[in-house]
DOKOLTI-938744 format. One line per 5 residues: number of its first residue (from 1); their letters; for each residue x, y, z of C-alpha. Coordinates in pm, 1 decimal. Layout:
// residues N
NUM) A) X Y Z | ...
// end
This chain:
// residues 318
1) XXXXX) -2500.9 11384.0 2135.2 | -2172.1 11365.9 2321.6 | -1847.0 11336.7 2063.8 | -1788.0 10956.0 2065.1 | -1490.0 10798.7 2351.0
6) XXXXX) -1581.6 10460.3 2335.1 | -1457.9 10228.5 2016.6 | -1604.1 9885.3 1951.5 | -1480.0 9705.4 1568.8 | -1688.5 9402.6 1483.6
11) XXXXX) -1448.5 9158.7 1354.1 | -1536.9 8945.5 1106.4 | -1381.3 8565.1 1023.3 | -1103.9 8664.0 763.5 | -1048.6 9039.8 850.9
16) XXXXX) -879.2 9285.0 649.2 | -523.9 9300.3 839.2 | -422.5 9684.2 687.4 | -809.0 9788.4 844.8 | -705.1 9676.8 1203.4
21) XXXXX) -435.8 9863.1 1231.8 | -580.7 10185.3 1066.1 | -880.0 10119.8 1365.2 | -604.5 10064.3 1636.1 | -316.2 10275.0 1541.5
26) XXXXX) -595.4 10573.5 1476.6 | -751.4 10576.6 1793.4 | -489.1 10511.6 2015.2 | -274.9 10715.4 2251.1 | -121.6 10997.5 2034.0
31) XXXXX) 4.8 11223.1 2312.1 | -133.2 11450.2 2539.8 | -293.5 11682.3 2252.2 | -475.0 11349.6 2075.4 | -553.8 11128.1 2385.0
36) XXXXX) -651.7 10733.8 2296.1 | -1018.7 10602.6 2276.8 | -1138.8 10338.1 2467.5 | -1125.6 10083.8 2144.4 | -1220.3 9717.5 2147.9
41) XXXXX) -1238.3 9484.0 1928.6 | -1474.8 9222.0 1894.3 | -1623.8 8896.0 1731.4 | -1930.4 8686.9 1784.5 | -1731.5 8416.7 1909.6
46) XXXXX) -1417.2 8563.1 2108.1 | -1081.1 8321.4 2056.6 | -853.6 8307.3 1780.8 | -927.7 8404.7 1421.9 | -716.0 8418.2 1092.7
51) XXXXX) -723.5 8747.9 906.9 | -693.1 8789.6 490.6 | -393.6 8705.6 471.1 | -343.7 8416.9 744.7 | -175.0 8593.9 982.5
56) XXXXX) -328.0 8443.6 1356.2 | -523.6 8701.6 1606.1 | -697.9 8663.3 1918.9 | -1004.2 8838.4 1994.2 | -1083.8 8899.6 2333.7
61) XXXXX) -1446.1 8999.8 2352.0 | -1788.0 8945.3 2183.6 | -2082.9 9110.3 2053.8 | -2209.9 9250.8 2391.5 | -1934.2 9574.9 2367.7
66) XXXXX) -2166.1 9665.7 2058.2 | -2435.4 9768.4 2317.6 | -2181.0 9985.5 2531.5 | -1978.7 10196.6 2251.9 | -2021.2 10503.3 2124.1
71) XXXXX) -1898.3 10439.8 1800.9 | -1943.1 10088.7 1649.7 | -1715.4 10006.0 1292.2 | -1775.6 9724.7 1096.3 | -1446.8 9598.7 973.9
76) XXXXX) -1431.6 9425.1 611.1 | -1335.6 9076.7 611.4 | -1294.4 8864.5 282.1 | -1589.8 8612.8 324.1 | -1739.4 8939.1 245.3
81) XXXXX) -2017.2 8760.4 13.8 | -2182.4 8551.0 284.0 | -2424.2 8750.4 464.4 | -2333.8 8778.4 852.3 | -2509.8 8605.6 1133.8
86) XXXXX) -2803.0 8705.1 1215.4 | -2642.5 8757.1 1569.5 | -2394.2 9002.4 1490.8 | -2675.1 9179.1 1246.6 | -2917.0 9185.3 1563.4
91) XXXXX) -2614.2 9341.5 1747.5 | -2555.3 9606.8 1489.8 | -2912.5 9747.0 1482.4 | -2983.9 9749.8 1837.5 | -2653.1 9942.4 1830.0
96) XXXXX) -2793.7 10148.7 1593.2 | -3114.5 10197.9 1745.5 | -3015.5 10331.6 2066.0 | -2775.2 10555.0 1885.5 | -2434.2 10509.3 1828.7
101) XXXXX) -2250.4 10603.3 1567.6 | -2220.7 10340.5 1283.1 | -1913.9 10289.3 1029.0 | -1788.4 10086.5 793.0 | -1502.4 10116.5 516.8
106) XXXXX) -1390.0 9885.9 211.6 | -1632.1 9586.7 222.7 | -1720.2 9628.2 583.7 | -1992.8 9807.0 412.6 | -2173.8 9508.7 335.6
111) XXXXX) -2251.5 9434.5 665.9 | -2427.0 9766.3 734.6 | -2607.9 9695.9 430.4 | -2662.5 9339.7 512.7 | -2826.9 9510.1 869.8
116) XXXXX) -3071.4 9706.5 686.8 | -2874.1 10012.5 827.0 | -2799.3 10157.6 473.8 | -3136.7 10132.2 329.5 | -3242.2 10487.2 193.4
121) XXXXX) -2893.3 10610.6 232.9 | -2574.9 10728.4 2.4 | -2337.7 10482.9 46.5 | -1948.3 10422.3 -55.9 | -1720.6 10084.5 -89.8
126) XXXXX) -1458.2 9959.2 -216.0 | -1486.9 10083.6 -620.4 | -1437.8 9692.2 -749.5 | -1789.4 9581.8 -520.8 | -1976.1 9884.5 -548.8
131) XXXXX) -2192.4 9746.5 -826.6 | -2201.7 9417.3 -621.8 | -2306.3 9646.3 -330.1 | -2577.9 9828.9 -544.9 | -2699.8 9494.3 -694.2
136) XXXXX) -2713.0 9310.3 -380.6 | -2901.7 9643.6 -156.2 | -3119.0 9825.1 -463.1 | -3236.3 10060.6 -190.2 | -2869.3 10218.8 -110.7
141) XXXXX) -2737.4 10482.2 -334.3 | -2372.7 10391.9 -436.9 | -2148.2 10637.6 -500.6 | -1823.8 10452.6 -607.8 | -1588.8 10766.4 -620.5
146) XXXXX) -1605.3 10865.6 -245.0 | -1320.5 10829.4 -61.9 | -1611.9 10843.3 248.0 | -1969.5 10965.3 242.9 | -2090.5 11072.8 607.2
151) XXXXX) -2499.9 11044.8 632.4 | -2480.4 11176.4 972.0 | -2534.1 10880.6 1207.0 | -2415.8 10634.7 944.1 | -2061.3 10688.3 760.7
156) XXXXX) -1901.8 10467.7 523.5 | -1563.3 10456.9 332.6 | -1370.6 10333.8 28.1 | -1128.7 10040.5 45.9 | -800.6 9949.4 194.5
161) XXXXX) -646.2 10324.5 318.2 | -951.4 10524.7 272.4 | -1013.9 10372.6 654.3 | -787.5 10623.9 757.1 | -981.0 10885.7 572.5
166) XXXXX) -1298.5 10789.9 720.8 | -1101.9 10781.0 1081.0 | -1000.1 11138.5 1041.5 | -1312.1 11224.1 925.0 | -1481.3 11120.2 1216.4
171) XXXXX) -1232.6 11251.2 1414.8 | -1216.2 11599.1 1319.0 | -1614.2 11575.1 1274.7 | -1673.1 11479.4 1606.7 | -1313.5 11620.1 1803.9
176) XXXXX) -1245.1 11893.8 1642.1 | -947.4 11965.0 1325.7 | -699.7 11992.1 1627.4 | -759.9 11635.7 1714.4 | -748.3 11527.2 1362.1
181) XXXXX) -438.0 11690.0 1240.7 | -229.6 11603.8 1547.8 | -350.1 11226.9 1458.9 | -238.8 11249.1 1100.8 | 111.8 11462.0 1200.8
186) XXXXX) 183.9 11133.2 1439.7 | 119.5 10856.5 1137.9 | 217.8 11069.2 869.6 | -61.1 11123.1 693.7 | -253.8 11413.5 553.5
191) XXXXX) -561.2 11530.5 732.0 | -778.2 11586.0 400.3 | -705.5 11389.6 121.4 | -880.0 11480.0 -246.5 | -1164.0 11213.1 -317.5
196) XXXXX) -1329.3 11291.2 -650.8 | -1697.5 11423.2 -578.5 | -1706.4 11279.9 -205.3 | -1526.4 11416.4 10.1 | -1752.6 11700.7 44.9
201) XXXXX) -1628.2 11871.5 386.9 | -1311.5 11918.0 311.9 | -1057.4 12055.2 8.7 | -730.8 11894.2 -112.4 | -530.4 11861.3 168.9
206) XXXXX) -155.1 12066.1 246.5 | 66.4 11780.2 215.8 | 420.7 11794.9 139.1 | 613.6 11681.1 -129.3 | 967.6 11568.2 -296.0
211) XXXXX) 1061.9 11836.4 -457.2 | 1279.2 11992.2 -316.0 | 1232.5 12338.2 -477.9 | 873.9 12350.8 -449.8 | 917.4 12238.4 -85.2
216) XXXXX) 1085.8 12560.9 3.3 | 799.1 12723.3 -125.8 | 534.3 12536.5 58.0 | 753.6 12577.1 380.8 | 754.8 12995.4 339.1
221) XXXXX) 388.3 13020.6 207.0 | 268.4 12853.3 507.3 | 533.8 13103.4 718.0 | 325.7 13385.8 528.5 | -46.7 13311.2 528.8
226) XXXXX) -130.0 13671.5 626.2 | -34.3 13776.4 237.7 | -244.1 13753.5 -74.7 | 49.5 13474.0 -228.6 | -71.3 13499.7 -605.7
231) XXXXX) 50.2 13198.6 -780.2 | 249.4 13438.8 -968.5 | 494.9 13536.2 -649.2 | 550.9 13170.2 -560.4 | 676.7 13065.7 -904.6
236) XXXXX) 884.8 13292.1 -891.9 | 1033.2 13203.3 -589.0 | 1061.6 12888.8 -728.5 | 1208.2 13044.1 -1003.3 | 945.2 12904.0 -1267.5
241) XXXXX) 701.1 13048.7 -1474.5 | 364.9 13018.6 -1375.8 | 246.2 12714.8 -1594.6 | 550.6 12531.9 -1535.8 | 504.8 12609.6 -1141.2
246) XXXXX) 182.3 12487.5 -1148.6 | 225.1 12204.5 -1341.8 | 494.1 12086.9 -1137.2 | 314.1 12176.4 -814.4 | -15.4 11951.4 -911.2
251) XXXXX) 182.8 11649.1 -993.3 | 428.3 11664.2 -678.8 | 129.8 11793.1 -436.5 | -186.5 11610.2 -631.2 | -388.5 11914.0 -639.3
256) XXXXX) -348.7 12294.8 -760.3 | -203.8 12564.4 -598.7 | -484.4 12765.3 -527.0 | -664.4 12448.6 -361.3 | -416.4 12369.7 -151.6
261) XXXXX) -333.1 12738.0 -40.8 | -720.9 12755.4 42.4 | -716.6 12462.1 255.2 | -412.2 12576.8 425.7 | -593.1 12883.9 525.3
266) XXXXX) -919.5 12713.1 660.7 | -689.5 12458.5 824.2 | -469.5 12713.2 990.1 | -846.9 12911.6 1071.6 | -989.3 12600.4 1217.8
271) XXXXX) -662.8 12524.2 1455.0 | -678.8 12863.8 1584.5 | -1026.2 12887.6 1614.2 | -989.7 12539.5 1872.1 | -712.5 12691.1 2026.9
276) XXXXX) -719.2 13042.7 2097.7 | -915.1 13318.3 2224.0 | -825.2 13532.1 1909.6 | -1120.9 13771.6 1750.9 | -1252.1 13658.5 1465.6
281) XXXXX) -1113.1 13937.6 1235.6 | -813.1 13900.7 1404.6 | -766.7 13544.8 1253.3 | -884.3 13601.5 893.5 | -606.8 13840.7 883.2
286) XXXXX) -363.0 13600.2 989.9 | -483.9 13301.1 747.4 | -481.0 13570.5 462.3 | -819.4 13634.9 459.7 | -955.3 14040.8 356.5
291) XXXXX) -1211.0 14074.0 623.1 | -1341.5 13811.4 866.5 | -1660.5 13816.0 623.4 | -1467.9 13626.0 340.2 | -1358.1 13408.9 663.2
296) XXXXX) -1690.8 13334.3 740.8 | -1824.6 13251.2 390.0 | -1505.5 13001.6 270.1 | -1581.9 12862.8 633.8 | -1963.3 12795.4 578.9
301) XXXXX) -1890.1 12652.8 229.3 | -1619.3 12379.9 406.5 | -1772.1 12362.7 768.5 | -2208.7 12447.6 694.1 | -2118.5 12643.3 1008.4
306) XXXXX) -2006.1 12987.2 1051.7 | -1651.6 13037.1 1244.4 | -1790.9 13100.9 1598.6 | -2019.2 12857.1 1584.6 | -1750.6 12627.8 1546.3
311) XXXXX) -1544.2 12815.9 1804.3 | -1828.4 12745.0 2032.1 | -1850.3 12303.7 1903.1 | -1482.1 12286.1 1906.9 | -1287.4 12492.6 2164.9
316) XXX) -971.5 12370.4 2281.7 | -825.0 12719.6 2448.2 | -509.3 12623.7 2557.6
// end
């Protein structure tokens, strides 16, 4: 299928406030490289409606834009523990049925659940319900350390932020990393973000931090991708020794050096790959790879695809 254009969040009595603007402020306009989505949001009665924490919204459209959109999120709401009705779950499987692309973070997860739609599945919510969420739906598999756990059709996130995880996800799933990363530049967030087990597609993501030694570094490894950069040669640029370095770099960065310099690379591989005609070869040995056949095997373990074949998914030749 077509990658999704067309956004429709089911809005439930007592939404989560922080997961309409991750919906909104992710899929709108971010400039001409990240266009806006069609997004709309909807309730089974359209009018006013208090969120979670009693702030007044008006909701302009009902269940019918669930038959129209590509991509149909569930938004958590905090009467969470009453099952939905069965209107909106009739909605939500005929949605599903004809084949959009169903999602659902924090507690919007028990309405997917609720719908039948994560029956046989692995699924992820917020880590205080996910033993609600497995004792409620036996039939789901609950992994409660996923930041977001894509089944293909069906994708579901952690709580509160992890929405934007699962946006990005589905953005640079379905758009391409270009996409993505120009959406997480614009609201300052990182593209990947370490989730325990879960995350599965991705690594630890390049993300800056406060130090302001170890930001120096950051800023002239990513000026130098096309060299080996041992751990050893930036400590000592940051004029450490090598445990120190690295101790320092996991707690400002949240992951290890040679994590985030391998992300970095498949990152910077992935961008280029979108948006040039470069060879192959020609790439790995810009991103620090040996030979474009390392390339292609970190690729396959982060991607399941080989690099052309995600040059051919994901071109965006400027």
């Amino acid at each position: 299928m077509p990658p999704f254009t067309t956004v429709a969040a089911y809005t439930p009595p007592a939404v989560g406030l922080l997961a309409l603007g991750i919906v909104t402020e992710v899929f709108a306009p971010h400039g001409p490289s990240a266009p806006g989505f069609d997004i709309t949001l909807c309730a089974q009665q359209p009018g006013p409606l208090i969120t979670d924490v009693a702030t007044p919204v008006t909701i302009t459209h009902g269940l019918d834009q669930l038959a129209h959109a590509d991509l149909v999120i569930a938004l958590p709401g905090a009467d969470f523990r009453t099952p939905p009705p069965p209107a909106v779950l009739e909605a939500l499987t005929a949605a599903h049925k004809r084949g959009a692309l169903m999602a659902a973070h924090c507690v919007g997860a028990f309405t997917l659940a609720a719908a039948g739609l994560l029956d046989g599945r692995r699924a992820t919510t917020h880590w205080r319900f996910a033993e609600l969420l497995a004792h409620r739906h036996p039939h789901i598999t609950v992994e409660p350390d996923a930041l977001y756990i894509d089944e293909g059709r069906v994708i579901t996130g952690a709580g509160a932020a992890a929405g934007f995880d699962l946006c990005l996800h589905l953005l640079r799933r379905e758009h391409g990393a270009a996409m993505a990363n120009a959406v997480a530049r614009d609201v300052v967030l990182p593209s990947h973000r370490d989730g325990g087990q879960a995350q599965y597609l991705a690594a630890p993501a390049p993300q800056d931090c406060h130090d302001e030694r170890l930001t120096e570094v950051l800023t002239w490894a990513r000026h130098n991708l096309h060299q080996p950069l041992p751990v050893a040669e930036l400590a000592r640029r940051a004029v450490m020794s090598k445990r120190s370095f690295a101790r320092r770099f996991t707690a400002a960065t949240g992951t290890t050096p040679h994590a985030w310099l391998r992300n970095l690379r498949l990152s910077t591989a992935e961008e280029l790959l979108e948006t040039t005609d470069l060879p192959v070869e020609e790439i790995a040995r810009r991103v620090g790879y040996g030979s474009a056949a390392v390339l292609r095997e970190q690729f396959i373990r982060r991607r399941g695809v080989p690099p052309r074949s995600y040059r051919r998914a994901f071109t965006r030749t400027a």
